[in-house]
C-alpha positions in Angstrom: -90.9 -65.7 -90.4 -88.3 -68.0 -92.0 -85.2 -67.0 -93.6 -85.4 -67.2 -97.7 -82.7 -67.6 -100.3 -79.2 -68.1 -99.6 -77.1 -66.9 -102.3 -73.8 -69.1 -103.2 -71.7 -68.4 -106.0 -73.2 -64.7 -106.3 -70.2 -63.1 -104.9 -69.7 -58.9 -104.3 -68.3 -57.0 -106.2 -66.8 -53.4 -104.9 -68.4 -50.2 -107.1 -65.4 -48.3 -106.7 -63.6 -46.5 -104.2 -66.7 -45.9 -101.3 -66.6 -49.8 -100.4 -69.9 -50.2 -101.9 -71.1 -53.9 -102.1 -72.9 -54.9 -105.8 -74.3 -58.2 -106.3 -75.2 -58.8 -109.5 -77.5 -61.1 -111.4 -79.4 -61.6 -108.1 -82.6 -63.6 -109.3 -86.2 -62.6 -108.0 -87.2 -63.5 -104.4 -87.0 -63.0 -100.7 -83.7 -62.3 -99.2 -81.7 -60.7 -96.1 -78.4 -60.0 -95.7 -76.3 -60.4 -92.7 -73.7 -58.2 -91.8 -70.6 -59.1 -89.7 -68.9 -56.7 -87.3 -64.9 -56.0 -87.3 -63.0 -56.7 -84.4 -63.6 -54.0 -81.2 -67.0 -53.0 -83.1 -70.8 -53.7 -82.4 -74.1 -52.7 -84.4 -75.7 -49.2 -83.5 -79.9 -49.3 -83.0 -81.5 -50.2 -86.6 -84.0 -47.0 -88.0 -82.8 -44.1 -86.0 -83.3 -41.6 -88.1 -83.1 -40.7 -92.3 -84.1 -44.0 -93.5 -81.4 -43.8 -96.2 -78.5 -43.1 -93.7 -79.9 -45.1 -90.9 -78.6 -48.9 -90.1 -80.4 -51.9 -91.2 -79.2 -54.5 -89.5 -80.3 -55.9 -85.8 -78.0 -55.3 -83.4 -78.3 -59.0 -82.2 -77.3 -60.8 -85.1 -76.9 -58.4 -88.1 -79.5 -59.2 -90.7 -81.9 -57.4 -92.1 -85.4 -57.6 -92.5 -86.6 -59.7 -95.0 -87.2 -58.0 -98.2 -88.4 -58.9 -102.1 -86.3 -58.4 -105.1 -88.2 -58.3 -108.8 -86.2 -59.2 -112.0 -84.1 -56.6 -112.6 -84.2 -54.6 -109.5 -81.1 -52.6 -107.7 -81.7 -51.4 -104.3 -78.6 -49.7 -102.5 -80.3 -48.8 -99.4 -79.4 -51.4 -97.2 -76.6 -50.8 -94.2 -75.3 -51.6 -91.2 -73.9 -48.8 -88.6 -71.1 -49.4 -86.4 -69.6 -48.3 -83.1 -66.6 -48.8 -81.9 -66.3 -50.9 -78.6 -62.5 -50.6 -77.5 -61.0 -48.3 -75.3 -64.2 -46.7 -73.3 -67.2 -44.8 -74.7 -68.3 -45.5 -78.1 -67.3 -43.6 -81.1 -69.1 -43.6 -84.7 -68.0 -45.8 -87.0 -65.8 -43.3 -89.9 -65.6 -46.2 -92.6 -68.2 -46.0 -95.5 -72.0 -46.8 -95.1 -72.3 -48.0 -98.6 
C-alpha cells in the first residue's frame, strides 16, 4: 500500500495545555502520520488494549495506518506510546497521549 498525501504548510497547532496536536483545514483524502521518538525513548506495541488509549504508531518507523479524512472531519484518536529506554528496564512514558 503506498503512502498518500503529505501535508506542507498545514502546520500544528497546540489545543491547550494537554500537548494536543490540531491540524486544521486538513482537505479530504488518505493520510498517516508519523511520529518521532525523544531522545532515550522507543515506541511501545501498536493496539494493546482500549483502542482510544492504545498507541497507533509501528514500533518500526512510527506511522500509522493509513486512514481517510472526509470534508470536515476531526478525528483525535490517533497516538503514539512511549517507553523510556535509558537507564535499564523500561518505564511508561508520563507525558501526554493527546
Amino acid at each position: 500500500m503506498s503512502r498518500k498525501k503529505r501535508l506542507r504548510g498545514a502546520g500544528p497547532r497546540r489545543s491547550g495545555k494537554s500537548g494536543k496536536l490540531l491540524f486544521p483545514d486538513v482537505p479530504p483524502g488518505q493520510y498517516f502520520i508519523q511520529f518521532l521518538p525523544p531522545a532515550g525513548f522507543d515506541f511501545t506495541q501498536p493496539s494493546q488494549g482500549d483502542a482510544i488509549l492504545d498507541s497507533d504508531a509501528d514500533p518500526l518507523d512510527g506511522s500509522t495506518a493509513n486512514f481517510t479524512l472526509i470534508a470536515g472531519q476531526v478525528d483525535p484518536t490517533f497516538d503514539a506510546g512511549l517507553i523510556t529506554v535509558l537507564g535499564g528496564a523500561p518505564r511508561r512514558y508520563r507525558g501526554s497521549r493527546r
